[in-house]
N, C-alpha and C positions, 0 to 999 in steps of 0.2 A: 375233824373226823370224830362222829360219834362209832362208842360201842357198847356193848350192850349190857347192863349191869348185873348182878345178881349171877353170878358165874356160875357158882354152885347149887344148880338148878336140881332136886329131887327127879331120879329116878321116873319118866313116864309109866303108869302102869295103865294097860288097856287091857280090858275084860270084854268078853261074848257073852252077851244076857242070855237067859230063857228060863227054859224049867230048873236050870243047875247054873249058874254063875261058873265061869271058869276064864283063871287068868290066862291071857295069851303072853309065853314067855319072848326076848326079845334077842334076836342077835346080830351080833357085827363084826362078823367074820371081816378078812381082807377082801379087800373089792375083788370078785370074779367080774372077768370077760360079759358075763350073763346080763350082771347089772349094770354094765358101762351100755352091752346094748339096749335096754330097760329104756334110760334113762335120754339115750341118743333117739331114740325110735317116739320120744314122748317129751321130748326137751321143751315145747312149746306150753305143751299141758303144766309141766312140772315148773318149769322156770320161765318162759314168755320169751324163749330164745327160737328162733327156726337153725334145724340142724346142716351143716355146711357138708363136712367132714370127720371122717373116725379116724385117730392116728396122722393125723397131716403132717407130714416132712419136710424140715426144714437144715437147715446147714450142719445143724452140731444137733441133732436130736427131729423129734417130732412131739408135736400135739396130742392129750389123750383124744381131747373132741374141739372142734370147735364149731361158732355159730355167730350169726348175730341178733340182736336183743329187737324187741318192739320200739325200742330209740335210734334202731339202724344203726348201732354200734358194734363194733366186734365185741365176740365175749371165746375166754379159751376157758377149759375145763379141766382140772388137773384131780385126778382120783388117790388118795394117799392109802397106799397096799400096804405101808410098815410102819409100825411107831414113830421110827425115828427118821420116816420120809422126811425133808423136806421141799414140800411141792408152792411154798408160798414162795420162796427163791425161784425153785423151777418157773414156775406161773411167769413170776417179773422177768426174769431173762424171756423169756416168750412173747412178752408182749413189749420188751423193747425191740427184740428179732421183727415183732410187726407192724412197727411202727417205724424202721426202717425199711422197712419193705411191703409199703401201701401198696403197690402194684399187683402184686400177689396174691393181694388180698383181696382187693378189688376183681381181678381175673378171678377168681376162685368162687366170688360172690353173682359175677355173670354167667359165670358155666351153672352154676346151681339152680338161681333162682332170678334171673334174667337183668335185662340193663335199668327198667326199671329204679329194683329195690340197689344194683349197682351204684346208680347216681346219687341216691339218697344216703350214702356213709355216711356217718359221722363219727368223729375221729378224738371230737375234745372226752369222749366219758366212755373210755373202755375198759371190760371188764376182767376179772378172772375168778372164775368160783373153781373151789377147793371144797371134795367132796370124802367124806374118810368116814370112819366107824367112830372114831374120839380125834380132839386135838387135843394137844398137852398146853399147859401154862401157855411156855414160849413163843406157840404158834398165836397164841391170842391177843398175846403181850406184844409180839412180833410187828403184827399190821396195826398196829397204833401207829409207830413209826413212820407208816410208809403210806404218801400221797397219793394212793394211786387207790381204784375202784375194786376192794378186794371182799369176796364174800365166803366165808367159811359155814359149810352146810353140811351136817353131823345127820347121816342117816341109820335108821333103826328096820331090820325086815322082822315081821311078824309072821311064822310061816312060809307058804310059798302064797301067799295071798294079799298080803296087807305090807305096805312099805311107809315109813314114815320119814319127811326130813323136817329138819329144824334150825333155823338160822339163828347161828351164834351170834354174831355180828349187826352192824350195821353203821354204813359209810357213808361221810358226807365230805365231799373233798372238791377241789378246785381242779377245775377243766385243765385239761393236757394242752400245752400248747402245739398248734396246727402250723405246719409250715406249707407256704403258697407259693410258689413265684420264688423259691428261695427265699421268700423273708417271714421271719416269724413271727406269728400273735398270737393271739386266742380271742378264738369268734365269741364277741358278747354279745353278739344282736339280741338276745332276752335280755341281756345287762343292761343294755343300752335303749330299750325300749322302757326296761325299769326305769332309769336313770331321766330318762327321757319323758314317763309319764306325769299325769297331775296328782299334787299332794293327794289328792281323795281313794285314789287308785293305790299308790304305794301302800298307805295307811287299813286298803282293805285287803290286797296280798297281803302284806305284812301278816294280818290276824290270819286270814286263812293258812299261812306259811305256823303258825302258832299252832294252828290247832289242829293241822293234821298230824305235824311231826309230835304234840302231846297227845295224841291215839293210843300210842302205844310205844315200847324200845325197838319194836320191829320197825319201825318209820325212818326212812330218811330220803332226803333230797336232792336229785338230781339236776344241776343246771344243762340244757343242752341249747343247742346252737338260737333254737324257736322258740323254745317255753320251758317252762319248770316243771319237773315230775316229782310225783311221791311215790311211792313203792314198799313193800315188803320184800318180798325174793320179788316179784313180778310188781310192774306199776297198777294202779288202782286209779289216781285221778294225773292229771295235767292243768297247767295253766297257762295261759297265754295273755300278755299286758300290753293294751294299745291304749292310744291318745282319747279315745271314746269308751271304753269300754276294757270289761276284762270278760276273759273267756274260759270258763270251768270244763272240763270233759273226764268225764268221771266212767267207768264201766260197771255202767248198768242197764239193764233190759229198757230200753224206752216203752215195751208195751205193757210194763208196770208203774205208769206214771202214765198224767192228763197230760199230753203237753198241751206248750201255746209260744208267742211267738217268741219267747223268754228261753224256755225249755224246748230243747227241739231234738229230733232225732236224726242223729247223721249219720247213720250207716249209709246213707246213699250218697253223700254230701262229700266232697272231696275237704278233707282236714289235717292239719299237723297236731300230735301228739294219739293218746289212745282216749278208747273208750267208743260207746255206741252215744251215747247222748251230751249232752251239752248245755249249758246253764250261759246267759248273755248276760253278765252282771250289770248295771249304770250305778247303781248307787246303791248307801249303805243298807237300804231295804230289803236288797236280796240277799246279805251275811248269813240270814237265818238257815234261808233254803238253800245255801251253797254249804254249812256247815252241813246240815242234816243227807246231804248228798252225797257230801266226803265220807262222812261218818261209815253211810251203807256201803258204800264204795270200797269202804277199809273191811268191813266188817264179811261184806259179801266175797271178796278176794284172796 
């Protein structure tokens, strides 16, 4: 698990230019209702989540929101009103509550947004973002501990106009094991494709797997069942590792790029992971152009 260093991060200060320079001051009141709806009405904008549920109820409690991610994973959302909430406890009792009870979840994923996106769960990398005005120490110090996909996101409102978040964190943790048929594993089919591919191929993940996660502390790595993702709060690229080839998918505009039969544009193109275009690696000659891709990928996201 990584996390993110430098704790004691200065004060953001944002100004409105023009004829007079004037700071815009910053606050973070307890979460109102307002901004739970804000953030539920915009969750894809904000976080690459489609929104499910507000308040979803379950045996001993409810959900503030929940949703699931662009990796077709569940993600619950727990908003911290008091200092001394503890919503990273909350969150993990939650998502063990749904992870014994896939069916619910599933139903709840078909009434919403059809059997479609139903079929496609995936269940090894789900999430919980914790949303509050400050964490203290403990809360930060807290999910180091704990294996499980946790994202702590400190929001700042500027007026009634300007909202800022800012991701504390960032987790790299090993897939949930998935139970099938009653017996339990964890899907490595990326693992196993890795595992499985030619030294040339490992050796040039490998660096791409280097150099996206040194972009920045905001970076980390998602294995899921197809391909590997990189992310901030939201993914930016994917990748996917076969016996021929590797496969970059990055999000970015393909009608600001030439393509050709390398680079191509899939938004029409049926694909696993995200992104509008796509980079067809064979060999080490395309490092250059798959770094420089990543790079805008991160940069532009």
């Amino acid at each position: 698990m990584k996390t993110l260093r430098g704790k004691n991060m200065a004060e953001i200060k944002l100004f409105k230019i023009g004829n007079q320079i004037e700071e815009l001051k910053s606050s973070s009141t307890a979460i109102e209702k307002e901004l739970q709806n804000i953030i539920e009405k915009n969750m894809y904008e904000f976080f690459g989540v489609r929104f499910l549920k507000s308040e979803y109820k379950i045996d001993n409690g409810r959900m503030d929101s929940i949703g699931i991610d662009e990796n077709n994973c569940p993600v619950i959302f727990e908003y911290k009103c008091h200092t001394n909430e503890n919503v990273i406890n909350q969150g993990l009792f939650y998502l063990n509550w749904l992870l014994e009870h896939k069916a619910n979840f599933k139903l709840l994923v078909l009434e919403e947004l059809g059997s479609e996106v139903a079929k496609e769960i995936d269940w090894s990398m789900p999430r919980i973002i914790c949303i509050a005005g400050d964490f203290n120490r403990y809360d930060e110090e807290a999910i180091k501990q704990i294996n499980r996909n946790v994202s702590l996101i400190k929001y700042k409102k500027y007026g009634n106009e300007l909202l800022l978040f800012e991701l504390l964190n960032s987790n790299t943790v090993a897939p949930i094991e998935v139970e099938d048929d009653g017996k339990k594993h964890i899907d490595k089919s990326f693992l196993q494709q890795y595992e499985n591919a030619p030294s040339k191929f490992k050796d040039i993940y490998d660096e791409l797997k280097d150099y996206a996660l040194n972009l920045g502390e905001d970076v980390s790595e998602n294995t899921l069942k197809l391909y590997s993702a990189f992310k901030k709060i939201k993914n930016f690229s994917t990748i996917e590792i076969y016996q021929s080839r590797i496969l970059l998918n990055v999000k970015l505009n393909p009608d600001d790029f030439v393509l050709n039969e390398n680079l191509r544009d899939i938004r029409n193109i049926g694909h696993w992971g995200v992104g509008d275009m796509q980079l067809i690696i064979r060999s080490e000659k395309d490092l250059e152009l798959a770094k420089e891709l990543i790079q805008k990928a991160y940069e532009t996201n």
